[in-house]
Structures are given as structure tokens and as C-alpha cells.
N, C-alpha and C positions, 0 to 999 in steps of 0.2 A: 421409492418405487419407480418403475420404468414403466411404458407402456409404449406400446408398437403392434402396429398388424402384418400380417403375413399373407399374401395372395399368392399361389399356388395350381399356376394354368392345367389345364387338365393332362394327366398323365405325367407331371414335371413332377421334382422331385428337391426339396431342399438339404440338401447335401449334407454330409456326416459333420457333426460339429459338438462342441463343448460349451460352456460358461465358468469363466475362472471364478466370476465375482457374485452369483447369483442363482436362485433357485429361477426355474420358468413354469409358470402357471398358464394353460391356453386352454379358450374355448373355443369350439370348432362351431361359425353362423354358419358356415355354409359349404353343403359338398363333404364328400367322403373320403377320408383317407386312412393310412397305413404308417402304422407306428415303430421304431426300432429303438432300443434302451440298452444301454450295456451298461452293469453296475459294477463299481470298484474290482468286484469277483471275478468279471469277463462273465457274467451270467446275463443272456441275451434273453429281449423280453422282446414280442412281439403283437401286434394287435391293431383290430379295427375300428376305428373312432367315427361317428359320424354326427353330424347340424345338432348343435344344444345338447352338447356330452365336451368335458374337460381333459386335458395331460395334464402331465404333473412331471417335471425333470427336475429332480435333485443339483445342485453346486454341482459343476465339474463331472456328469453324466453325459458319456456319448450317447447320443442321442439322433435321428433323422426322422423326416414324413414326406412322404409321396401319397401326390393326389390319385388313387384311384377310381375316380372317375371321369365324367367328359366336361361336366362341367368345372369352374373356380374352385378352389377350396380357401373359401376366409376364416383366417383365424385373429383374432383377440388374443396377442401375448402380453404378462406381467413377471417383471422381472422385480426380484426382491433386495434391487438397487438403486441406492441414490445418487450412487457415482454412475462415470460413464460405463455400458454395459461390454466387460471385455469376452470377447467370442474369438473363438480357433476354430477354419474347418479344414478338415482333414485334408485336401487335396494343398491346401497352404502348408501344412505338414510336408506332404506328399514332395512337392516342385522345392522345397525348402532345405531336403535332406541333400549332402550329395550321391551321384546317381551308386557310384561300388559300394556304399553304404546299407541304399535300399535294395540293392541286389544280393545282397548278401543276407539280408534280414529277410526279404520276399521268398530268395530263391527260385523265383520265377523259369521256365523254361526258355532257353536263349539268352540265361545270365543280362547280364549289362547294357545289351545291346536289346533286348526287348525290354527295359530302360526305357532309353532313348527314344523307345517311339511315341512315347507318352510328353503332349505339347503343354506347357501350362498358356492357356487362353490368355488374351487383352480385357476379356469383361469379367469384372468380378464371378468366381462359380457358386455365390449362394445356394443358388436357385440350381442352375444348370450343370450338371455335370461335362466334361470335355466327350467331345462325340465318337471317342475310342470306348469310353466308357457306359456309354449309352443302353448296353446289352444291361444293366443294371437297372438301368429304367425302362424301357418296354419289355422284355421280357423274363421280369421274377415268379418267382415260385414263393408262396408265403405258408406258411404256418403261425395258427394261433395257440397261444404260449398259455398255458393251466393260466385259471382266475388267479389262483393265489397267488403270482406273478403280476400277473394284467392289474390286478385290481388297485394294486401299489400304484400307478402311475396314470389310472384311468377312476374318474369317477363320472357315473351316470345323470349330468344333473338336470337333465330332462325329465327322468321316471323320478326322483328323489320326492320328498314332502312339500307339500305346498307351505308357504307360511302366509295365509291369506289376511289382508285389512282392506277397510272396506273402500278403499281408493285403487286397488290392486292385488297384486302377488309375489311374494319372494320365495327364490330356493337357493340354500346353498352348500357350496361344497365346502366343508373346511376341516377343521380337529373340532370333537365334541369331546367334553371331559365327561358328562356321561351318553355315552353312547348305546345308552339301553334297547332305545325304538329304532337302534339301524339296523340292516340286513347284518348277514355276517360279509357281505361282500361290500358294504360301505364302513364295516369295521376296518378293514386292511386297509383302506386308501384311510381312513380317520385316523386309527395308529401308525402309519407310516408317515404321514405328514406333519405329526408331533415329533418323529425323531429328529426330525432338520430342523436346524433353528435360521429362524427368518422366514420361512415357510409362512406362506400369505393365504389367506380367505377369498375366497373367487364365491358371485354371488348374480344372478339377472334376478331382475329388477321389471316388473310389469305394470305398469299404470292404465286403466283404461281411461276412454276418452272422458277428459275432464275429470277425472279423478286426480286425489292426491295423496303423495305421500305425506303422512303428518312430520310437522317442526318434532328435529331428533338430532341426535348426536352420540359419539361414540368413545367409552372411555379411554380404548387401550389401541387404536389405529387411526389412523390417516384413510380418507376413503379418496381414491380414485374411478372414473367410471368412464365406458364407452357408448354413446345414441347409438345405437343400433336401427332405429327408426322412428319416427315420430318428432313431435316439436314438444318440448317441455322448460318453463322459467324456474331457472332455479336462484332463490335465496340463500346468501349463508353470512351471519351474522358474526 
């Protein structure tokens, strides 16, 4: 497993991209954004995520998020690798192709030569797109994409069930094999997430002050996790 966070200044946008080697599970701490999913099908999914709700990108899913709001957007990403994490984003694509190629494939107005006016930048475009491009990020127009779309890639894990002990709180998102007491809208993100294999359990974790989680362990995973806040000693035998 991989783990990495993602900050996302406000109104920024991280740019269209892939993973060759890994599913990507993200929780969103903080700030509000705007989700873009293209599956195998070219079938485009779109939707709004906001502080303590998950994504979910399948292997090899184009994928982007832009922060629509004013403040940060932090995100909590887990990648479902233990190799290094390989990533394409599109504009590397883009600057990579030659230019009568994408003119021909684009067909753009001004052929080859409206091309060329396209710079690839000095600083990595993760995050930022080139400033011809920019009309992308201040002024989109969105639509939100039917549930049974969304739900595949969005799970609620704020509203979800408490799993209470008397040290704290757990919820989480993951596959349940029986999935009797969930919505039918945490059915689709539960059966969708069983199709993929390697597909990970994403999970907070709440302690109050002085409390504890009780001495545990776990048959069939590896646990990873991220402080979010607070000071906590942990033991592991």
C-alpha cells in the first residue's frame, strides 16, 4: 500500500491523470470539491465530494478533482501498491504526442498551428494546468451524474454506521459480503468495490480523550493509517 496526501489551493485543479499500477482510495479532511471519472466505456461520471466523504478510482481510470471552494482541499490518498506508484497525466500525454499527430486526432480550428500555441510549462502541471488552459479551471459548468453512476466511486463515510467501543468510534467504507443493513446507495459503492481486485478498506478511526482502542489485530490486511489530529502512543507487538 502507498499513502500520500494531496492539497489542492482553492479553485486549483489537479489535472487529468491515470494509475497504471493501482486502485486509489481518498478521503476528503478538508474543503470541497468536484470529481471527474471516465470508465474503460468513455462513460463520464461526475460529482461533488465534500470533508469526511471517500473516492474511489479503479486501476487505469481517468480520473481529476478541482477544488471548488476558497479554501485548501486536503485529501488522504491510498494507493493499492507496494511498488512505486506509476501515474500519467494527460498534458504529459499531450506535450509527448507530435504536434500533426494531435492535430489530426483533435482537429482543432487553425489545424497545427493552434498547436503550437500550446507551451508545455518548466514546473511539473500536477496541480496546475498551463495558463492557456486556465478557462478550464475558473470557468466550468458541472453536472451531477445519476447516483447509480456516483455511487460507484463516491462513498458517504461521514452519514454511514457508527461502529462504537467504549474508547471511541469507527466507520467504514469497504466490501461487505452481507450487505443487508446498507442503503441501496452503499450497495453500489460495496458491489463495485469487490469487482476490482486489490481494492482496499478505507476506515477513521475516533478516540476520545484518553480513551483506547483495545489490543487487536487483523487476519487478512496490513493496516495503514493517517493522525489527523490529536497525539495518540501506539504499540504493536
Amino acid at each position: 500500500m502507498t499513502l500520500g496526501t494531496l492539497r489542492i489551493k482553492g479553485n486549483g485543479l489537479r489535472a487529468p491523470h491515470w494509475h497504471f499500477n493501482a486502485n486509489e482510495h481518498g478521503y476528503l479532511a478538508q474543503g470541497t470539491a468536484w470529481i471527474g471519472v471516465v470508465d474503460a466505456g468513455g462513460v463520464v461520471t461526475t460529482y461533488n465530494v465534500t470533508a469526511g466523504q471517500v473516492i474511489f478510482f479503479p486501476k487505469n481510470t481517468l480520473h481529476w478533482i478541482k477544488n471548488v471552494g476558497s479554501e485548501d482541499c486536503f485529501f488522504l490518498l491510498f494507493f493499492s501498491t507496494h511498488d512505486e506508484l506509476q501515474t500519467l497525466d494527460v498534458d504529459d500525454v499531450f506535450f509527448s504526442l507530435p504536434e500533426d499527430i494531435v492535430s489530426r486526432s483533435l482537429k482543432p480550428e487553425g489545424g497545427i498551428n493552434f498547436i503550437r500555441t500550446f507551451h508545455k510549462q518548466k514546473e511539473d502541471q500536477g496541480v496546475n494546468l498551463p495558463p492557456n488552459l486556465a478557462e478550464l479551471v475558473t470557468n466550468p459548468s458541472y453536472v451531477q451524474s445519476p447516483d447509480s453512476l456516483v455511487w460507484r466511486y463516491f462513498y458517504d463515510l461521514k452519514g454511514s454506521k457508527e461502529y462504537r467501543f467504549p474508547g471511541g468510534v469507527i466507520q467504514l467504507a469497504q466490501y461487505w459480503k452481507n450487505g443487508s443493513e446498507l442503503s441501496s446507495h452503499e450497495q453500489i459503492f460495496s458491489e463495485f468495490l469487490n469487482q476490482h481486485q486489490n481494492a482496499l478498506t478505507l476506515s477513521t478511526l475516533r478516540i476520545y480523550n484518553n480513551g483506547l482502542r483495545q489490543p487487536h489485530f487483523h487476519f487478512n490486511a496490513n493496516e495503514m493509517g493517517y493522525v489527523i489530529s490529536g497525539c495518540a502512543k501506539v504499540i504493536s507487538l
